[in-house]
DOVORO-728493 format. One record per residue (C-alpha): residue number from 0; residue in one letter; x, y, z. Coordinates in steps of 0.02 Angstrom, whole numbers, always signed. Layout:
! DOVORO-728493
<num->NUM | residuo->a | px->X | py->Y | pz->Z>
...
END
This chain:
! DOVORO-728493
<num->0 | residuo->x | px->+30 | py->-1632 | pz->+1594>
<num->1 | residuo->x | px->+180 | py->-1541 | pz->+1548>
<num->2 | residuo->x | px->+199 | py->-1369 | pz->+1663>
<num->3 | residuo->x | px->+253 | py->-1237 | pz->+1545>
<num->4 | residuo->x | px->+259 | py->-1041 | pz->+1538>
<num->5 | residuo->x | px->+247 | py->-906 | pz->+1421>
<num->6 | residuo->x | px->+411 | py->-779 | pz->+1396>
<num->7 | residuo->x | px->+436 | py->-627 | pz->+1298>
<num->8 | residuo->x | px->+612 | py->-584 | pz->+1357>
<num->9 | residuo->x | px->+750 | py->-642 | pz->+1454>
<num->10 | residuo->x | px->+892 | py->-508 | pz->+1508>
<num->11 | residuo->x | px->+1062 | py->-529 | pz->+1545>
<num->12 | residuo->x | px->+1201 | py->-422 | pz->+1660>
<num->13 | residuo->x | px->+1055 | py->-316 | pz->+1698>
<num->14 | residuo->x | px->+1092 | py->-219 | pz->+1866>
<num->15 | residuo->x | px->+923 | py->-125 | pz->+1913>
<num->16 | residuo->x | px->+842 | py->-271 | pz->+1942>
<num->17 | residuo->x | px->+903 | py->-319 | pz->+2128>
<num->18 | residuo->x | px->+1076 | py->-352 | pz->+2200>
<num->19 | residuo->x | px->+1220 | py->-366 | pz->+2098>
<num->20 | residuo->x | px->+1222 | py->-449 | pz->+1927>
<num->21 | residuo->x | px->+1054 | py->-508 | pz->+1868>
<num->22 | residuo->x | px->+961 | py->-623 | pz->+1740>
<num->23 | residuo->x | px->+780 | py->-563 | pz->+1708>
<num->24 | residuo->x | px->+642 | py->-663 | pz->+1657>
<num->25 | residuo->x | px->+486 | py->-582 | pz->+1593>
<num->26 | residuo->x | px->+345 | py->-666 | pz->+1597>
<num->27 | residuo->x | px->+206 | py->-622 | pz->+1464>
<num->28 | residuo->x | px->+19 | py->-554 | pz->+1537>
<num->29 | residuo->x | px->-22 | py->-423 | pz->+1641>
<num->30 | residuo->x | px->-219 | py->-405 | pz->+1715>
<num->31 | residuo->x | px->-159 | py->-206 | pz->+1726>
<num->32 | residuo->x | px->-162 | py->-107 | pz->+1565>
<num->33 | residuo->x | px->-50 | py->+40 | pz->+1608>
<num->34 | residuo->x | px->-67 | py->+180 | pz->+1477>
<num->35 | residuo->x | px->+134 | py->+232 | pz->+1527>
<num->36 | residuo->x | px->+203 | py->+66 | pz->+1536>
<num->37 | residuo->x | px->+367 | py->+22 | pz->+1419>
<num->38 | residuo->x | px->+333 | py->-160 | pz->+1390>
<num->39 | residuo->x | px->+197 | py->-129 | pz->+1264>
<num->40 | residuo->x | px->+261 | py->-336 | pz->+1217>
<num->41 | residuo->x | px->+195 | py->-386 | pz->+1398>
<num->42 | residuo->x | px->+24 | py->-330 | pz->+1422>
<num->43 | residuo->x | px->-58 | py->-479 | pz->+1336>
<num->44 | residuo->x | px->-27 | py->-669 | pz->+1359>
<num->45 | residuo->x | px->-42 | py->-695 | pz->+1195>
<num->46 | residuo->x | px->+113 | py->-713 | pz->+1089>
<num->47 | residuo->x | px->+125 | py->-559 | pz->+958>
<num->48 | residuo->x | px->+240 | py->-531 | pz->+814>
<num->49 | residuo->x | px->+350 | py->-378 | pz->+806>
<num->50 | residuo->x | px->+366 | py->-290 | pz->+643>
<num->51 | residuo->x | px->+521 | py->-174 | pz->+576>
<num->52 | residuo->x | px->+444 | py->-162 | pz->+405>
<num->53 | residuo->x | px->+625 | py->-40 | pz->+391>
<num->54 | residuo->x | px->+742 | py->-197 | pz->+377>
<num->55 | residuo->x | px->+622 | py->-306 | pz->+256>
<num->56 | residuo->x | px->+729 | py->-356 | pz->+76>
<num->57 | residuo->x | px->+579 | py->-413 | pz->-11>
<num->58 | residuo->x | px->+624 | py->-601 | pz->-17>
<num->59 | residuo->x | px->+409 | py->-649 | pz->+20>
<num->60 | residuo->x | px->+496 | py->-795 | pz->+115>
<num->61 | residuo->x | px->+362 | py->-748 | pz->+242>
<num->62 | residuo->x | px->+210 | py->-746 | pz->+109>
<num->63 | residuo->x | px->+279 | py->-925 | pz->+72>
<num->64 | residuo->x | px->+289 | py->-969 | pz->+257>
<num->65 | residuo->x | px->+115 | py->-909 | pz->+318>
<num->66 | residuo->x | px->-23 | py->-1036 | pz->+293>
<num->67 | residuo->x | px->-145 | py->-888 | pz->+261>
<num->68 | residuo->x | px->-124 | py->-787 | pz->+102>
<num->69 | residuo->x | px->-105 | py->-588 | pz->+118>
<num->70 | residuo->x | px->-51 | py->-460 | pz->-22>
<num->71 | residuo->x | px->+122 | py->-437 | pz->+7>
<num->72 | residuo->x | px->+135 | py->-253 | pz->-64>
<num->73 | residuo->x | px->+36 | py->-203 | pz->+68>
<num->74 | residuo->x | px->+154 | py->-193 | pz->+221>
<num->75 | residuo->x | px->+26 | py->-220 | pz->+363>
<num->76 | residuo->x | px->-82 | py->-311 | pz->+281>
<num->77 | residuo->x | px->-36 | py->-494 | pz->+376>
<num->78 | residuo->x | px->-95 | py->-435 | pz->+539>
<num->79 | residuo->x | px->-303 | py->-441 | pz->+493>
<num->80 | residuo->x | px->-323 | py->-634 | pz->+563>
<num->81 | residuo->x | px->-143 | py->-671 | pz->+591>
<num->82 | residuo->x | px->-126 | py->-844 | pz->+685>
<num->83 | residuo->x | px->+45 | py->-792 | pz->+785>
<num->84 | residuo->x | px->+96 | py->-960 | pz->+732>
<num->85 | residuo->x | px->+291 | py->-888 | pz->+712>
<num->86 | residuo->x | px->+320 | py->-977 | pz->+553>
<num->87 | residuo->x | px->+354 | py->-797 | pz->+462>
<num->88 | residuo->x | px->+481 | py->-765 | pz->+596>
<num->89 | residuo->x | px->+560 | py->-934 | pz->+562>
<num->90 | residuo->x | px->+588 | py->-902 | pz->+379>
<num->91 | residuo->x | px->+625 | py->-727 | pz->+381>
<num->92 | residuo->x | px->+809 | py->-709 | pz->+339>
<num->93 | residuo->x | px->+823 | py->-521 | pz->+375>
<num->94 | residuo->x | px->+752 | py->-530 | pz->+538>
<num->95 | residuo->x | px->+614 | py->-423 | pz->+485>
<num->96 | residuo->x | px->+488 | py->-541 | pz->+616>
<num->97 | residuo->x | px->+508 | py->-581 | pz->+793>
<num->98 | residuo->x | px->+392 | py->-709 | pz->+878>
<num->99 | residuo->x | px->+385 | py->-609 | pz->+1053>
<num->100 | residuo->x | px->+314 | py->-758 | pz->+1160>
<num->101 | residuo->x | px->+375 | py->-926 | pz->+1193>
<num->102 | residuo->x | px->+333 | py->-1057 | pz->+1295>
<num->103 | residuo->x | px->+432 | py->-1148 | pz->+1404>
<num->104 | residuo->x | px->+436 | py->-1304 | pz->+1503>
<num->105 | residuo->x | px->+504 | py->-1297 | pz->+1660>
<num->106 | residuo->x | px->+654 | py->-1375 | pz->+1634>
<num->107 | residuo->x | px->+695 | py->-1276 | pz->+1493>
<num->108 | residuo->x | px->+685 | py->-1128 | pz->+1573>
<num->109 | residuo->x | px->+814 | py->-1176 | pz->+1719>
<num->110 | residuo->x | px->+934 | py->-1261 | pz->+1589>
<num->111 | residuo->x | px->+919 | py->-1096 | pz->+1495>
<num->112 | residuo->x | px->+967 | py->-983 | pz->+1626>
<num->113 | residuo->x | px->+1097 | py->-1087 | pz->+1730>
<num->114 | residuo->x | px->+1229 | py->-1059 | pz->+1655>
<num->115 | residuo->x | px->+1243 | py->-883 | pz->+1720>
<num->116 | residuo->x | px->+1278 | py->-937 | pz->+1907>
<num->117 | residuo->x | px->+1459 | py->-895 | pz->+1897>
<num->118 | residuo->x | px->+1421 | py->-710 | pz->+1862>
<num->119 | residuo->x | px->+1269 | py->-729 | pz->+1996>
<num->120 | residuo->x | px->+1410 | py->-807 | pz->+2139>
<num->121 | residuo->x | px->+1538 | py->-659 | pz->+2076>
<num->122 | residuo->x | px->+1427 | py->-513 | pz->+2104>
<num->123 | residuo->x | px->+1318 | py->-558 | pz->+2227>
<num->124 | residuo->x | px->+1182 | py->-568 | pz->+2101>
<num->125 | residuo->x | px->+1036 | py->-701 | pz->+2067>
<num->126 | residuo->x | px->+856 | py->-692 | pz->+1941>
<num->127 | residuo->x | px->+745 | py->-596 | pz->+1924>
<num->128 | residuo->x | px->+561 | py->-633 | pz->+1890>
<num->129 | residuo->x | px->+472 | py->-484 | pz->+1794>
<num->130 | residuo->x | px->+351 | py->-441 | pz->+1673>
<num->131 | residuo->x | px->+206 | py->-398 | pz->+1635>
<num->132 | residuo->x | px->+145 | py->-468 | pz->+1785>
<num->133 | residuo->x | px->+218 | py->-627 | pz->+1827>
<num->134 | residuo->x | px->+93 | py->-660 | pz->+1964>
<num->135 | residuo->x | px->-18 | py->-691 | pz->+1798>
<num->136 | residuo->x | px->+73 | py->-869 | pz->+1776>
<num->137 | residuo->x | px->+83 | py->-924 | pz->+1957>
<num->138 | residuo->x | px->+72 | py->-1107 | pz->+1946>
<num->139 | residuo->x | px->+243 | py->-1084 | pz->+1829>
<num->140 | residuo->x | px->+308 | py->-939 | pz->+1932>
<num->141 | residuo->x | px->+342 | py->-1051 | pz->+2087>
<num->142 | residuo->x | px->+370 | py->-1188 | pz->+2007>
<num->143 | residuo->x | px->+540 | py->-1105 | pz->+1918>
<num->144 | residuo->x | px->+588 | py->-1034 | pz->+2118>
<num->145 | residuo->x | px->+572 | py->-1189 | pz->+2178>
<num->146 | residuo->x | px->+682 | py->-1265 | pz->+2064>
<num->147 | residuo->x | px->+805 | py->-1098 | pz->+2054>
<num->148 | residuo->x | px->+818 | py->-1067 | pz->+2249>
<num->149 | residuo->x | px->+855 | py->-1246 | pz->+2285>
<num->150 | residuo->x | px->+1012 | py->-1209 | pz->+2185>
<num->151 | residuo->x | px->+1077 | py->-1068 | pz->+2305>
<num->152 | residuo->x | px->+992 | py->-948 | pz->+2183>
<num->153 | residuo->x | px->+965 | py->-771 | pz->+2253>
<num->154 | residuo->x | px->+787 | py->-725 | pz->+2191>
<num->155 | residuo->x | px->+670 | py->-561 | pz->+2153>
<num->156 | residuo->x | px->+511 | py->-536 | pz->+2087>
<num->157 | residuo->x | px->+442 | py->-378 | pz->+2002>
<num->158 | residuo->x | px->+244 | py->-357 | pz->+2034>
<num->159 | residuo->x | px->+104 | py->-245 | pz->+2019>
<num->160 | residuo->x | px->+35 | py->-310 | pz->+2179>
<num->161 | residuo->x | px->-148 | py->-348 | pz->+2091>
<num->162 | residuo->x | px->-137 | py->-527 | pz->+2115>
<num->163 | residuo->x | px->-277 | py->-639 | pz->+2244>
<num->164 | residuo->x | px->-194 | py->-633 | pz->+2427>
<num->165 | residuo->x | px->-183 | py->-834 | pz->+2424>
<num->166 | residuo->x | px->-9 | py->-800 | pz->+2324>
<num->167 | residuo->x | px->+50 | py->-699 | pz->+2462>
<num->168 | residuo->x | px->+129 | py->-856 | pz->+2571>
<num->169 | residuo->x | px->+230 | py->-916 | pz->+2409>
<num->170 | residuo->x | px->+296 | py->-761 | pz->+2378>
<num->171 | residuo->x | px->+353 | py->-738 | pz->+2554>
<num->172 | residuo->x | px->+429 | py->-940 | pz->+2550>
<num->173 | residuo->x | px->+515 | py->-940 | pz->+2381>
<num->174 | residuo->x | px->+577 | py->-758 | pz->+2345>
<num->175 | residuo->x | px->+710 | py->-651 | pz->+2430>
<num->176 | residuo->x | px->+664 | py->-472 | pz->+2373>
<num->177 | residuo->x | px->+498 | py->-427 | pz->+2316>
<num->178 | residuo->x | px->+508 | py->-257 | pz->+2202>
<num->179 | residuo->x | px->+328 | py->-201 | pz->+2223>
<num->180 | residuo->x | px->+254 | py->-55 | pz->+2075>
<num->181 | residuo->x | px->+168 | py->+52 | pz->+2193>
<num->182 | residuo->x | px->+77 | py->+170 | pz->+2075>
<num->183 | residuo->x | px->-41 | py->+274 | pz->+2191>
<num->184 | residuo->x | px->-138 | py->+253 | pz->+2347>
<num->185 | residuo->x | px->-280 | py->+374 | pz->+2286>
<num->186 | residuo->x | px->-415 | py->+249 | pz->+2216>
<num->187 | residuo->x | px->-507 | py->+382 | pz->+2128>
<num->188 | residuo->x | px->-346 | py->+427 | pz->+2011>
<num->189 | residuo->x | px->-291 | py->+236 | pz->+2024>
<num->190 | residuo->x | px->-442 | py->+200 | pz->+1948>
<num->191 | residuo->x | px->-481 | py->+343 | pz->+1804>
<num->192 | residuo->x | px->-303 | py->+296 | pz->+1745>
<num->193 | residuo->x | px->-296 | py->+107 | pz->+1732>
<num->194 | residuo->x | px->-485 | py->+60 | pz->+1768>
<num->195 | residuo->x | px->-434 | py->-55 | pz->+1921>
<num->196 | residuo->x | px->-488 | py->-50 | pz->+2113>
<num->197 | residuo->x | px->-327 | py->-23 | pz->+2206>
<num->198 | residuo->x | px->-369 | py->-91 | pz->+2360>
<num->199 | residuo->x | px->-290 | py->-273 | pz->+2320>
<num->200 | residuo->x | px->-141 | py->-189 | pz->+2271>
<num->201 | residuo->x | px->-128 | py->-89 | pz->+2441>
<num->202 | residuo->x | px->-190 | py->-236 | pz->+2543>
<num->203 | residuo->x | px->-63 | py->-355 | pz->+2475>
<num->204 | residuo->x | px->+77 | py->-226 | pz->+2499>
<num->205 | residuo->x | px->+24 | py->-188 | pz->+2665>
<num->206 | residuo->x | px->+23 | py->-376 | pz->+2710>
<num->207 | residuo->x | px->+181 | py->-399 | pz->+2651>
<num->208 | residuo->x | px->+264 | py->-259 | pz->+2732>
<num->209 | residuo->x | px->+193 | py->-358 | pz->+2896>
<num->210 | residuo->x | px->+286 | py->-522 | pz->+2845>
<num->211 | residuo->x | px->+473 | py->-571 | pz->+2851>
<num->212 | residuo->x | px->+510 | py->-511 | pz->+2677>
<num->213 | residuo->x | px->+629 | py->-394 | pz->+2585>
<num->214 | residuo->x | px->+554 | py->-280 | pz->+2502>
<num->215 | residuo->x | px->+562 | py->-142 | pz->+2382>
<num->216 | residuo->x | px->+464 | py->-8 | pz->+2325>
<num->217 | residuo->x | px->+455 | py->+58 | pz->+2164>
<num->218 | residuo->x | px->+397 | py->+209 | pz->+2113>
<num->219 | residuo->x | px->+385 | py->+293 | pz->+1927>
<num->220 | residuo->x | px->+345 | py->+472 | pz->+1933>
<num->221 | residuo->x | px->+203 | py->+483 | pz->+1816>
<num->222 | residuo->x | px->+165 | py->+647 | pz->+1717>
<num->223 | residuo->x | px->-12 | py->+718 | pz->+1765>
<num->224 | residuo->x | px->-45 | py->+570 | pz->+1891>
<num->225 | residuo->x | px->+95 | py->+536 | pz->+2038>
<num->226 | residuo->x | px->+238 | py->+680 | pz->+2034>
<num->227 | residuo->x | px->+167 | py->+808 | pz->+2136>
<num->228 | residuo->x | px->+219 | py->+836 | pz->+2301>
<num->229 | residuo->x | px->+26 | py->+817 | pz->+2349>
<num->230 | residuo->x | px->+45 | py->+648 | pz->+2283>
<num->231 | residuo->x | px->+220 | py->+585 | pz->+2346>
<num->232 | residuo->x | px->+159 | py->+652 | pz->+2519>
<num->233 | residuo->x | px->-24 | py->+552 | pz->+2517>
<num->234 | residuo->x | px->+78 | py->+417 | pz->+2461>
<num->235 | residuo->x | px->+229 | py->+428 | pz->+2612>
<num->236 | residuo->x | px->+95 | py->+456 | pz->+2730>
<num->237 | residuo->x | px->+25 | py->+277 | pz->+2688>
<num->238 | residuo->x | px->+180 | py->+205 | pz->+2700>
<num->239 | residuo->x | px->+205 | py->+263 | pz->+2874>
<num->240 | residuo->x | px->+39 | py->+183 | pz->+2915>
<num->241 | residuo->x | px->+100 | py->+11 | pz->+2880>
<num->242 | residuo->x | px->+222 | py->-109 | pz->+3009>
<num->243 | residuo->x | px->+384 | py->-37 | pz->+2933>
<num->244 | residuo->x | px->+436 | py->+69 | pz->+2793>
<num->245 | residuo->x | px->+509 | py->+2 | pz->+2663>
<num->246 | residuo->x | px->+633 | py->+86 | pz->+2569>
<num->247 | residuo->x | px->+559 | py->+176 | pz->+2409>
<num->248 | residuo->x | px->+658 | py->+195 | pz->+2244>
<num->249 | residuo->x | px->+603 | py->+323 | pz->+2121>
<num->250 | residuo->x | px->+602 | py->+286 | pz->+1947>
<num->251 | residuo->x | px->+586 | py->+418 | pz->+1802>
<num->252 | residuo->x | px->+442 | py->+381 | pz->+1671>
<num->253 | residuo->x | px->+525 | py->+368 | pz->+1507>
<num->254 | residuo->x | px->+458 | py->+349 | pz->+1343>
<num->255 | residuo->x | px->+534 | py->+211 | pz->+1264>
<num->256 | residuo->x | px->+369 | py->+110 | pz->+1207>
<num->257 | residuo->x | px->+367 | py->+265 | pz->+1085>
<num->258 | residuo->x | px->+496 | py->+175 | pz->+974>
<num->259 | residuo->x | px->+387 | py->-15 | pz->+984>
<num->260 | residuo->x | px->+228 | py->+59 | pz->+931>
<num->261 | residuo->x | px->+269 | py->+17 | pz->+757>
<num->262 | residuo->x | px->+353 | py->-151 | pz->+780>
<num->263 | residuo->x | px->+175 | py->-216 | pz->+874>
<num->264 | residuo->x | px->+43 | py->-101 | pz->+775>
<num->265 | residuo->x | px->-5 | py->-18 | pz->+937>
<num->266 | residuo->x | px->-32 | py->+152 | pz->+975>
<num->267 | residuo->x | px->+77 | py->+216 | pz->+1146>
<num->268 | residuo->x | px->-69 | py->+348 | pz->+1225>
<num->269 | residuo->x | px->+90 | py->+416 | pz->+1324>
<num->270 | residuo->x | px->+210 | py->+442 | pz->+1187>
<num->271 | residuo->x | px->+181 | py->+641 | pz->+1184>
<num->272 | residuo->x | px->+213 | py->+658 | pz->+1401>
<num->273 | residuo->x | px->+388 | py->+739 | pz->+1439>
<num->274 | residuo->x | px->+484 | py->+656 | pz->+1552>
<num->275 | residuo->x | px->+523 | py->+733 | pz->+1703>
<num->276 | residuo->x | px->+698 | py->+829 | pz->+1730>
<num->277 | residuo->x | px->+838 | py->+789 | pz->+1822>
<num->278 | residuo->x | px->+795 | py->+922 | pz->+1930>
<num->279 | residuo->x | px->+600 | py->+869 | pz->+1957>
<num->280 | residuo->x | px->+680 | py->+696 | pz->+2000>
<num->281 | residuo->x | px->+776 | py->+784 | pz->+2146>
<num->282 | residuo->x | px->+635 | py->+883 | pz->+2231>
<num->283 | residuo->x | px->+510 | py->+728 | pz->+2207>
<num->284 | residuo->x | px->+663 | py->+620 | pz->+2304>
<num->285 | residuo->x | px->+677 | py->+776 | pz->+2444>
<num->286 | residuo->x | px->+482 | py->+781 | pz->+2462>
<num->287 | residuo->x | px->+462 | py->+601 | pz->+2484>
<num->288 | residuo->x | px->+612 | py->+577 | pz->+2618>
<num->289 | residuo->x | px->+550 | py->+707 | pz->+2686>
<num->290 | residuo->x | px->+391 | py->+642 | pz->+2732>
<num->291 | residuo->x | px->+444 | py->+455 | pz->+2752>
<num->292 | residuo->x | px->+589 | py->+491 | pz->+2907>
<num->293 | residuo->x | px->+494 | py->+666 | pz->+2993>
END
């Protein structure tokens, strides 16, 4: 049996992804279902299409494509029973259709991202394994850093941390820098937002922070749920409970799933949430250091 894996995205000369110049791989699924999170393409496995109804000519080269039948003058009308087979993407000459999902074999993936190891060697840069939740495919997951690292291939991963602790051992073996989403350490808020128990997520962290690991922690300030000081210094006072502190980066929530609602036919519940000012940003990075190195 063929070992393959399901992408919606893969990033070049991206540089907030880990050290230096990176190539990022996101892999589609996520067991969390985030009502602020961006990568409205990620959250399921299954492949979707995305939609700009704004660039379609007309041509029905799509109609002719699809092996279901739909009335065309209706613009949404192909999503009731749609198959995701990608065949409307194929034809479409405008672009109009995007299969977001593909699968790849192993080997495909490594050929495919190779080739950037020149700009990898020249900045100090390597891949990056994202998502959704990559931790959702991990059969595939280590398979690829297996293959990648025994090329000299600086690697990351970007995870939620909900994931069983038996993966812990292959993270620590394959990956060089873990960049861990640490969205609260209150379970009651944790779990009104996203409808998950936290405590795999803070166990996991915490065992990791025990091992021989680099890691990263990432935090996006969250209107109405993690920007407080209350909240920055419940979570720093965790932190300072576990075998060492990691360093913590603070992200700004952003609303840029506001603008892919449309292209998936899925509502963003976060789309009306400010973000929070450069000045917010500042005092939430004060409070938090401030509590972290007392």
């Amino acid at each position: 049996m063929v070992l393959t894996g399901r992408v919606f995205d893969i990033s070049r000369g991206c540089v907030d992804d880990g050290p230096g110049l990176r190539t990022v791989i996101f892999l589609k699924g996520c067991p969390l279902d985030c009502p602020w999170c961006h990568n409205l393409e990620g959250k399921s496995f299954r492949p979707e299409i995305a939609y700009d109804v704004s660039r379609c000519i007309g041509c029905q080269r799509c109609l002719e494509a699809c092996p279901r039948n739909w009335p065309f003058s209706s613009p949404h009308a192909w999503r009731d029973g749609c198959l995701t087979c990608g065949r409307c993407a194929e034809a479409c000459p405008s672009q109009v259709r995007r299969l977001v999902g593909r699968d790849y074999q192993l080997d495909q993936l490594v050929a495919e991202v190779i080739g950037d190891l020149d700009f990898f060697k020249g900045t100090g840069g390597g891949i990056t394994f994202s998502g959704g939740e990559p931790l959702n495919q991990p059969e595939f997951l280590f398979a690829c850093a297996k293959a990648l690292k025994g090329r000299g291939i600086h690697l990351a991963v970007e995870t939620s941390g909900f994931w069983h602790d038996k993966l812990r051992d292959d993270l620590v073996e394959w990956f060089d820098l873990i960049l861990y989403d640490l969205k609260h350490i209150d379970s009651d808020k944790f779990q009104k937002a996203i409808g998950k128990d936290n405590e795999i997520i803070l166990n996991n962290l915490k065992q990791l922070l025990a091992a021989d690991v680099a890691i990263e922690v990432r935090l996006t300030l969250i209107p109405g749920f993690n920007e407080t000081v209350a909240d920055l210094t419940a979570i720093a006072n965790w932190l300072t409970g576990c075998a060492r502190i990691p360093p913590v980066r603070l992200l700004p929530f952003h609303r840029l799933a506001v603008a892919k609602q449309a292209l998936f036919g899925q509502a963003y519940s976060y789309a009306e949430h400010d973000p929070l000012s450069e000045k917010q940003l500042v005092e939430a990075r004060e409070a938090l250091k401030r509590e972290l190195y007392r």
